[in-house]
Each structure stands twice: as C-alpha cells, then as structure tokens.
N, C-alpha and C positions, 0 to 999 in steps of 0.2 A: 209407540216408542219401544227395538231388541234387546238384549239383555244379557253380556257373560265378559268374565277377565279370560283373559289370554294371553300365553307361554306358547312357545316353543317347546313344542315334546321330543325327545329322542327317541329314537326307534332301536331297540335290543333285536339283532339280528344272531341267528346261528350261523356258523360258518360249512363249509361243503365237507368240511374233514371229520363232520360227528361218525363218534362210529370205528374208526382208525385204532383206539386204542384197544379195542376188542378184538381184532385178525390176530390167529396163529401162524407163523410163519409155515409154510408146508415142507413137508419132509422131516417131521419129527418124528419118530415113531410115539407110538402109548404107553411103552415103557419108560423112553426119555420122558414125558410127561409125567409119567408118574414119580419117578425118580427124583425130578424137579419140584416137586409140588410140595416138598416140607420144605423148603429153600424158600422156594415162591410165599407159602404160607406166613414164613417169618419175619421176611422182608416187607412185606405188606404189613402185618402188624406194627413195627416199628413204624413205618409210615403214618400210619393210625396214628400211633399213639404221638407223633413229631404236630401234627395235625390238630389231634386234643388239645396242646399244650400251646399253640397258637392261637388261643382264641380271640375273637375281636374284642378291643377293650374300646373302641372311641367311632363312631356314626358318623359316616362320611368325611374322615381326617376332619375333623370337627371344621366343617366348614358346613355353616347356616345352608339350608334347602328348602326351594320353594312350593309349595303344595298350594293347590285349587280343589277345594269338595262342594259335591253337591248333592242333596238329600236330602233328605225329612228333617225337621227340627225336633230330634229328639227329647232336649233336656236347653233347659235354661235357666241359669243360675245371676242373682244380682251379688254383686260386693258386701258385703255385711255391713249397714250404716247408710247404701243407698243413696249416698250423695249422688249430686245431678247429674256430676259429669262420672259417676263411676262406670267401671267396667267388671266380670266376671267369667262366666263360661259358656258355653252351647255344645252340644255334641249329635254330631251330624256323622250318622255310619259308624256310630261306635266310636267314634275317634271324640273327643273331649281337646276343644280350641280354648285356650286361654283371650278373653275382649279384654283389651286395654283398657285402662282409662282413657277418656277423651274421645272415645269411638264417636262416629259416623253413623246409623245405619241408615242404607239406602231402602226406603220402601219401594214399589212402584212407581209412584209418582208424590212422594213424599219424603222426606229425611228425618228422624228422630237423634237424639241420644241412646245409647242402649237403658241408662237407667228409666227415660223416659218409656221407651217400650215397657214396662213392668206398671206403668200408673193406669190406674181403672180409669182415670179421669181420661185419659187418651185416645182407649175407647169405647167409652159410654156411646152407644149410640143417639143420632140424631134426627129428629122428623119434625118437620116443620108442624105447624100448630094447625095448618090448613087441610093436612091431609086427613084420611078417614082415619077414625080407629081401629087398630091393630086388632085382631083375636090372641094371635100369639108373636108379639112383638121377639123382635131378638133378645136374648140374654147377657151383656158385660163378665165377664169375668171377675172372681174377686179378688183380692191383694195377695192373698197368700193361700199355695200351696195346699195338700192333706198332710205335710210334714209342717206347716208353719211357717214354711219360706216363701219370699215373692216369686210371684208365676206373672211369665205374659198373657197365660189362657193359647198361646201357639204352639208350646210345646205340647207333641206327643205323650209326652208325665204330667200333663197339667189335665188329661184328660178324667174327670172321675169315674170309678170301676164302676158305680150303679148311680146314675145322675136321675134323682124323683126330677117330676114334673117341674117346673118354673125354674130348676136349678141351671144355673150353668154344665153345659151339655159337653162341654167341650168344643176343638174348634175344628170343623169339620170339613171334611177327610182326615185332615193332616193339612199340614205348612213345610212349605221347601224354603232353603236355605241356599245361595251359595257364599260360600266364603275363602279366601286367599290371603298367604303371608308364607313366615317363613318357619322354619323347623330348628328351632336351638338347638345344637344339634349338641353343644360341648355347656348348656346352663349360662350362657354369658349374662342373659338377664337376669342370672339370681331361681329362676327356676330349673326345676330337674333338666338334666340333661333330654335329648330327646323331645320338648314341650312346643305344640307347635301354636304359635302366636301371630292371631288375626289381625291383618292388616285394613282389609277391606273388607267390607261385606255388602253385596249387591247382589239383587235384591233378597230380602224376604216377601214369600209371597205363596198362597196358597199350592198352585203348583205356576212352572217358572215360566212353562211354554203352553199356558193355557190360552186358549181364543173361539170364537166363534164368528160367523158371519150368517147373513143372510137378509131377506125383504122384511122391511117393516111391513106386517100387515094389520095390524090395528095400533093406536095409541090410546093411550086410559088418560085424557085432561086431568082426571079428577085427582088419581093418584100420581101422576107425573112419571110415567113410563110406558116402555111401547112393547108390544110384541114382535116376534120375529116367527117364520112358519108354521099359521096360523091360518084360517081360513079369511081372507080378506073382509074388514072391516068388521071382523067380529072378537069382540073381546073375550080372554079367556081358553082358547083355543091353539094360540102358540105361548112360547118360551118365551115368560116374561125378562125385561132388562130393565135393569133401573141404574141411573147414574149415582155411583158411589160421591155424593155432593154436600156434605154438611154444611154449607156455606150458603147453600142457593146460587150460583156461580150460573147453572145450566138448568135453572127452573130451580119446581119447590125443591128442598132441600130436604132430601135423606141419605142417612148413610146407618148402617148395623156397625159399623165397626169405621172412626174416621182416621185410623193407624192407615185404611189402605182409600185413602179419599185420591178423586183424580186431581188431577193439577187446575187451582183454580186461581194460579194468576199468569200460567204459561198454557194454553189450554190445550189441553188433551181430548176435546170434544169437540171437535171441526169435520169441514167438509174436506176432499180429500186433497185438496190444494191452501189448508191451513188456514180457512174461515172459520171462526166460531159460531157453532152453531147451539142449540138446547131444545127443548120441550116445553114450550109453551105454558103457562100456568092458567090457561082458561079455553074451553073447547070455540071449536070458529064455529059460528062465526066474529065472535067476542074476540078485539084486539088483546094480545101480550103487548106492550109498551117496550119490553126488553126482547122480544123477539116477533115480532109483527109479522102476523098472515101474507099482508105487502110484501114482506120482503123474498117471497119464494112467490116468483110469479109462476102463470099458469100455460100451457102451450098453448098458443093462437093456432088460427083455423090456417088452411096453407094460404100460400102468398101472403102474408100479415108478414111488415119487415119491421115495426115501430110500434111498438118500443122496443119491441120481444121481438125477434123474426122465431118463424115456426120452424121446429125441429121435426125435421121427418121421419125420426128414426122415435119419435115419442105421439101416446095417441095424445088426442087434443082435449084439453083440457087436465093431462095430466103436467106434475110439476118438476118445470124444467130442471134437470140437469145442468145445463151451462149457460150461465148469463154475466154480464157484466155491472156491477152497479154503476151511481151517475156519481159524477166526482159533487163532494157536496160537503163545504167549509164550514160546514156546522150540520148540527143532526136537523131530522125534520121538525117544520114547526107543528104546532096543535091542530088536526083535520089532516094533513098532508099526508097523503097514502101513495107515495112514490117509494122506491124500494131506499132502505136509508141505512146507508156504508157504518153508519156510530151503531147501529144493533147486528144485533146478533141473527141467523137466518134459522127458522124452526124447520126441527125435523118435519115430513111426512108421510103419508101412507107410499107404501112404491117405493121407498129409499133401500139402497142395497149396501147396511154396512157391516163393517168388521169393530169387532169387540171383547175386550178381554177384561178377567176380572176375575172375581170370588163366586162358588158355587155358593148358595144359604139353602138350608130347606125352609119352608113356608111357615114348619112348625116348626120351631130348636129341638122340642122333646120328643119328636114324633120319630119309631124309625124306618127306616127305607125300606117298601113292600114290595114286592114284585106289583105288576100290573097284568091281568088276563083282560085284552082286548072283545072277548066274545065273551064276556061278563059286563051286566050292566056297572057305569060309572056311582062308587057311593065311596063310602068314609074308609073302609074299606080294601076299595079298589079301585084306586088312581092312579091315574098316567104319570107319567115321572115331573111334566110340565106343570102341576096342580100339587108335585112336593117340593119342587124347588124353583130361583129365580139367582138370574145371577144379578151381583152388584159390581157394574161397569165401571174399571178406574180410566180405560180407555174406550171412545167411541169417533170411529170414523166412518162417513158417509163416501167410500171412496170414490164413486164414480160424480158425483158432486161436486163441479166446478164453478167459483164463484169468486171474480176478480173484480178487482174496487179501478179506482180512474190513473193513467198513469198522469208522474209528474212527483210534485211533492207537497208535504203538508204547505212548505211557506209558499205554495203556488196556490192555494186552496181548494188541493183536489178531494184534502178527506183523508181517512186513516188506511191503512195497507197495513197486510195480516201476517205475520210467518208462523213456519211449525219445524220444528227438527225431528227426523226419523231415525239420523242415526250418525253420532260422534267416536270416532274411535283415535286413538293417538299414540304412536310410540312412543317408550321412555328412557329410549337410547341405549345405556347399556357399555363398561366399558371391561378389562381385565382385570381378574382378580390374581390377588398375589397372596398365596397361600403359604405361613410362614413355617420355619423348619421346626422340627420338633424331636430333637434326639435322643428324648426318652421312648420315642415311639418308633423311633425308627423313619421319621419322617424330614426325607431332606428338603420339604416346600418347594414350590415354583411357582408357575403362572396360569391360572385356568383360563383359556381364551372365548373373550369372547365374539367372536369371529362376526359376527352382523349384529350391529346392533339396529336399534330399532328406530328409525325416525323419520317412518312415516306418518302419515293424518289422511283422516277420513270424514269430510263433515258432510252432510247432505238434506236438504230440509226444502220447503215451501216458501213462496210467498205471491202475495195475492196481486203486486205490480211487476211483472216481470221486463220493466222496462230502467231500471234503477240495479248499482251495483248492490252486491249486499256485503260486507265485513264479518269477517270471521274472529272473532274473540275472543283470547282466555281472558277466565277472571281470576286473577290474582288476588289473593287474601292477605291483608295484613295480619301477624300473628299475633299482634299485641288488641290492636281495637276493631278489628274485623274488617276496616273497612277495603271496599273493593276498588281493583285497579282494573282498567280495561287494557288487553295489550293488543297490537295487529298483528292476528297472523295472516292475512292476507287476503282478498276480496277476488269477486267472483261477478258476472253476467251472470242473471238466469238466464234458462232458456224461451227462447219463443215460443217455443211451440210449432204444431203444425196441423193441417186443416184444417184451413182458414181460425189458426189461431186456438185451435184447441189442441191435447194433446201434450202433456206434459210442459204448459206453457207455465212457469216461474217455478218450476226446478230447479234447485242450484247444487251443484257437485264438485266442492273441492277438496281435489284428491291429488297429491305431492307424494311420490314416490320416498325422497330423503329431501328433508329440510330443517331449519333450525327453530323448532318449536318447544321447546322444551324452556322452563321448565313445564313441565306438567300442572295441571291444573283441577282440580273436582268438578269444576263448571266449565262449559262452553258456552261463550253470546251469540248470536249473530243477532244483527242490525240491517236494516237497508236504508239504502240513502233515497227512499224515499220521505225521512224522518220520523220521528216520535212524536207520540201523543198520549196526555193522557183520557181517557175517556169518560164522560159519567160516569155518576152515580147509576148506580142500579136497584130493584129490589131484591134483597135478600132475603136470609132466614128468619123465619116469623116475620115478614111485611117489614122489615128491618132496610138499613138502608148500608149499602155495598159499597164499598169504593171499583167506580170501572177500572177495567185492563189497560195495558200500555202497549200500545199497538205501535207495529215496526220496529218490533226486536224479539228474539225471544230466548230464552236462557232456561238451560236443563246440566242435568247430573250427564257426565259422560261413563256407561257404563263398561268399555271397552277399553281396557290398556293393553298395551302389547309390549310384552318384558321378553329381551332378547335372553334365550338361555344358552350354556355351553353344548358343545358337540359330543357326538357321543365320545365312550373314553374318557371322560374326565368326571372327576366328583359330582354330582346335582351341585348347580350353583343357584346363590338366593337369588329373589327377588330385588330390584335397586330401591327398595319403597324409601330408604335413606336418602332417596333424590326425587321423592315427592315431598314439597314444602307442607302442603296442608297436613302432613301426617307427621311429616321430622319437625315440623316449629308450631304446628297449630294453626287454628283459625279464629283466632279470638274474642271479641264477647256479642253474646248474642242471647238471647230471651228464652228462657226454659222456664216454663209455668209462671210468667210474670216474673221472672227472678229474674239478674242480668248477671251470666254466667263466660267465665273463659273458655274458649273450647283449646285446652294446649297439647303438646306434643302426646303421643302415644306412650301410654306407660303400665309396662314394660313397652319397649319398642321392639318391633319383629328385627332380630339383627339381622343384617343386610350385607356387611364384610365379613371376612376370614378373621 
C-alpha cells in the first residue's frame, strides 16, 4: 500500500531583467558621480527609512495557507486531561502543528485517535504463547515523559539520555511524520496568529519510504518468520522478517509494537495478485488447517497438464508461481487435500517478495557495532542481520499468481480476493473571495482558482478477473457512524495475457474530471463476483478468529489532491471545510471498550478568507 497528500506547488521564478537596476548609464564622467553622490546618498536614505515604516503587519492578507511537512517526529504533546478523543501537538522541523480534537491518525495500515496513540496499552507488545522464549523481548514505553507528561515513546524527546538495560530504549532510529492543513494566518480559531493547524496526518511511520525485497530463503515454522538473502534453507543466515500480526491473522501472532500492526481484516499480506497468504504455524510436513501445504502446489515433471500443467520456466518440484484454484462451494472436507480457495496459500522457500515495515534490533538495549567481516562471528562481532529484524506491516509475494474459479458465490464457485494498491481522489477546489480591509489598505478580490481538481485514481486486484468490480466511497454518518456505500463507478479487470497470465485481474479506474466528490477517508471496492464471509480461523494464543470477507476490500485513501492558486496570488488554504469526515465528524466508535464520538475538528484548520 503508497503513501503522501498532495497540493499543487507554485514555482517562484526570476525574471531576465535581474541586474537592470545596477547599470550606470555611460557617459557620466567621475566627477558627475561624485558630485551626485551626496544627492544619491540622501534619497536613498529616505527610501530606507519610507521602507522601515512599512512594515508588514498581517501574513498573507490574512488569508488561511496550506502546508504539507514531513520529518522526524520531534515532540508530542497530549491535551492536559487526556480525554479520548483529545487532541494536542507534534513538531516536525522545528515547526510546532496544533492536533485538533477529534483527530484521525493514520498509521500504516491502522488508524488511532491521537490520544490513543499516547496509551502503553496500544502498544504493549504481543507474542503468542507458542512461540519460544524471548532473551530480550521488546520493551513498551511508559505513560509519561522525564518531565511528567504523556509520551507516545515515537517521539524524538521521548527518547531517554542514558536508557540502563530493560529500560525503554527509545524508539529506534527515529519516526517520520507527515502531516497537512492549514496556517491561521490572521488567529480565527482563537489561536496566535500565524498557528498552523493539522488536518490530516498520514502516515506515522518509522521512516515513510521504507521497503525491502527479496528470495525467501529459509523459513523458521517454529518462530513464525522467514528469512530473505540467506543462504538457502539455512536458518539464521539472512534478514529476518516477521509479520507485524497481533492477532494471528497471518500465522502465530507477534508484534513489538501493535500501533504499526498489518491489516488484518483488509490484508496486506497476499500474493501479488491480492490472495492471502501467511506462514504456516507447523513445519511440513505437518498440515496448517489455516493455510495448507495443499494449497501451493508443486511443479509437475514436463508434459503433466492435470491438475497443474508444468511451468517451464520453473525447475520441478519447485512451487508454482501461477495456478488457479477449483471453484469449490464450501471449504474442504476432513482428509481432502485438493488446493481449497476458503484458506489462505503459505509462503515458501523460492518466493520473491516485497516488504515494508519497522527496523527492531534483536536486543532493545544493545547498541549498534560495526561488523569486521575477517573477524570471527561472536557477542561482539555481529553482522547487522544477527542485530536486527524487521516487523513487516506489509508483505507481498509479487510474482505469485493465484486466481480462484470465475462466476459467482451464488453460482458456487467459492470466494474471490481483492487488494488496493492505490486510491487517489481530487477535491475539487473553487474561488476564493478575499474580503476588503481598509485599515490595511486592502481593497479584497478573487484568488482564482483556475483547475480545480476532480480527478480519481483507484487501482487494486482481484483474484476473478471475469466479474465487474465497483468502486466505492464510504460515506460516514456524523452523528452514529454508520456507513453509506456510494457508486462511483465500476470497471472490467483485465485479462490478462500469455495464455492468461500477466496482469490478468488488474483493475484501473482512472477519470480524468468527474463528479466524485464529496471526498471520502475510505475507498470500497467490491466485485460482482459477491461477498462472503469466511470461517473461523486460529488465532492468538490457539484462540479463535473471526474469518475475512472476501470480494471487497476497503482502505484509508492516502492521496488527496487540493487544487491551489497560481502563482501571483496569496498561498490559498486547503478546502479541508469540504471534507465531511473532518468538517461534521465521523461519529461513534469503540476507543478502549468506551463508545466514543469522533466530531468535527476542533479547532478547525480554517479553510476561507
């Protein structure tokens, strides 16, 4: 899942004439110059001093300006009293944003309250009871601060100067932030002139364009993660990965921190055509129930067309890349080892994926050594893969193709899978009318805003590319939350090509200008191959899951596009006054077992003149 708000920037251009006011005309002599030069001297001074006495007194004819920052999360501050839905500060480059009340944050693949973010309970980490014991598990953060105040443990100030051993360590590197809204430029919300007030903040996250790829070449059953360049089938030897999973969603269940957990009911851990896939919870030849050895068949010998035909491009006996499951109206029965569309498909060895997430070190308290290669391996002196692992909020298998039976559930072909990779949406954008103001000298007009913005961008997966699929916003009531689906318009995936591979259930709808608006926090899509919902699964601690809902899938849209003025004209705001979930709320929803409103933004980033 990509990641950032976007504005329209102007471009400050010089003109060809710098320079101009510096030429002497020719033909003066050096006497006229000199002669001239107490003249010259004086008049300049006055100038000066006409200049002094104009000083600006009001930040862009007080007309609200829209800023986008991104950076280190410096400083994070909660409201004094810490109600659920409060709001407080952050500062990111120096610069100090006012949170509203009623914020949003968007994690990676999670959404909080911002007060939420500040609760140890959020994130205590989680390991399932099956896994080995820890030597030096992760460390929580505590409630508060070396001044007394709450900390999320993400701030840069939340870091302690000399952290002993089992302490919280801090959160390591550092956490990037971006955040957008608007700059009061004249205090209309009651704060100082100048105060600029967070609208959105998308994502927090270790760093924002972090990722990695490569061959799984061992996996650990035991501990529920895989290696990636490593010497094949040996454990210990590459870059551990483990899925950020408190839930058990994608195998046993761990996570150091479940603020940055993957998506475990829109999954974020599929094959690259938006099957779910995990890690098995028992080495093979021992069946997983929730993701069966079965279901990743193995390449037949050549000429073998049934079940499997042979891939020639793979040796034999390794596991197929591209296959189709059998359409199949209920899961398998007890014994039945046919590949079965209701489970999930297990990673393994050979898979080539992409992955993004949080660095950890191994130890929280240990610090970062160099490594000398031509030195034996000890306590020491360790490679960097033996100090740290990362915890994956995303994992894709992307050359990994795996399409379920076309048709539809009420035909009994089975479930069918999506995945969104990427939602983007204009939000229109119209003129502002900047009023007069004749103490300032300001006769007001019209800041134009010349394109506004209403286009869309949606683009994602699905495992039947034979079925349209619908495009969705989801509209939130502000008063009881509940959600509305609207159409914005439906799509054919693609087929695909050679012989049916090849980008086959792609879907890309992309509308130059259209009437989509309003805006929306969420994007659906759907296919009309229908919904389902799926078993039970196991969960964390041997616990029992409720399955996924398969043939739709629904995420955070992190891309809006805010049409701005041209150049010449004041910085104009952001329209966030014409986003509903921000200007009316999104109203009640579960914060720690509570049942809480989430309403309007307060203060609200002003958005007119």
């Amino acid at each position: 899942m990509a990641t950032a708000f976007s504005c329209q920037q102007c471009a400050f251009r010089t003109g060809g004439n710098r320079g101009r006011g510096h030429q002497i005309r020719q033909g003066i002599s050096e006497m006229q110059i000199r002669m001239k030069s107490p003249l010259l001297l004086v008049a300049l001074a006055l100038l000066w001093a006409n200049g002094a006495a104009a000083q600006l007194t009001v930040l862009n004819t007080n007309v609200p300006a829209s800023f986008a920052l991104t950076g280190f999360l410096q400083a994070a501050t909660l409201k004094p009293g810490g109600a659920p839905n409060a709001g407080g500060t952050l500062t990111v480059n120096n610069i100090t944003v006012i949170v509203p009340d009623n914020s949003v944050i968007q994690m990676p693949a999670h959404a909080l309250t911002w007060a939420e973010l500040f609760d140890p309970k959020q994130s205590a980490p989680v390991f399932d009871s099956s896994l080995p014991a820890q030597a030096t598990p992760p460390i929580n953060h505590p409630a508060n601060n070396s001044i007394g105040l709450p900390m999320t443990g993400l701030a840069l100030s939340d870091t302690p100067v000399n952290a002993a051993a089992g302490i919280f360590p801090g959160f390591f590197p550092s956490c990037e932030v971006t955040v957008v809204g608007n700059i009061d430029a004249n205090g209309a919300s009651g704060n100082p002139p100048g105060s600029y007030i967070a609208a959105l903040i998308l994502p927090i996250s270790q760093e924002i364009a972090n990722g990695g790829a490569g061959f799984i070449t061992a996996i650990d059953y035991a501990k529920g993660r895989f290696e990636v360049n490593g010497k094949l089938n040996t454990l210990g030897t590459g870059t551990i990965v483990e899925i950020n999973d408190p839930v058990g969603r994608y195998g046993l269940a761990h996570s150091p921190d479940p603020r940055f957990t993957a998506d475990t009911d829109n999954p974020t851990v599929t094959s690259g055509n938006g099957y779910p896939m995990g890690i098995p919870t028992v080495a093979p030849p021992a069946i997983d129930p929730d993701r069966p050895l079965f279901n990743r068949p193995l390449n037949p010998a050549p000429g073998v067309t049934t079940p499997f035909r042979h891939d020639p491009l793979l040796q034999v006996g390794a596991p197929l890349t591209s296959f189709a499951m059998p359409s199949a109206a209920a899961p398998n029965a007890p014994g039945v080892t046919t590949p079965d569309p209701w489970r999930q498909v297990p990673f393994m060895v050979g898979d080539f994926v992409a992955y993004s997430g949080n660095l950890y070190k191994i130890n929280p308290s240990a610090p970062v050594t160099p490594f000398n290669p031509a030195a034996p391996i000890g306590p020491n002196n360790k490679p960097m893969n033996q100090q740290f692992y990362i915890s994956a909020t995303t994992v894709g298998a992307e050359k990994v193709e795996v399409v379920t039976a076309p048709g539809t559930v009420a035909s009994g072909q089975g479930p069918a899978y999506m995945t969104l990779f990427r939602s983007r949406i204009g939000t229109g954008g119209t003129s502002l009318t900047v009023p007069a103001n004749p103490a300032l000298g300001i006769d007001g007009g019209v800041i134009p805003i010349a394109e506004p913005r209403q286009d869309i961008s949606v683009r994602g997966w699905v495992t039947d590319a034979t079925q349209l699929v619908d495009i969705l916003a989801v509209d939130v009531d502000p008063t009881s939350g509940a959600e509305t689906e609207r159409l914005l318009g439906s799509i054919l995936p693609e087929a695909g090509f050679l012989a049916g591979r090849g980008n086959r259930g792609r879907f890309r709808f992309e509308v130059g200008a259209g009437n989509f608006l309003p805006v929306t926090r969420e994007i659906l899509v759907k296919s009309h191959h229908g919904q389902l919902q799926l078993g039970n699964q196991t969960g964390l601690n041997h616990g029992t899951l409720a399955g996924l809902t398969a043939g739709q899938y629904q995420a955070p849209t992190f891309e809006f596009l805010v049409a701005d003025a041209p150049p010449g004209f004041p910085v104009s705001p952001a329209n966030f006054n014409q986003f509903p979930f921000l200007a009316k709320g999104e109203g009640t929803r579960s914060v720690g077992g509570t049942s809480l409103t989430i309403g309007p933004l307060t203060p609200f980033p002003p958005s007119t003149p």
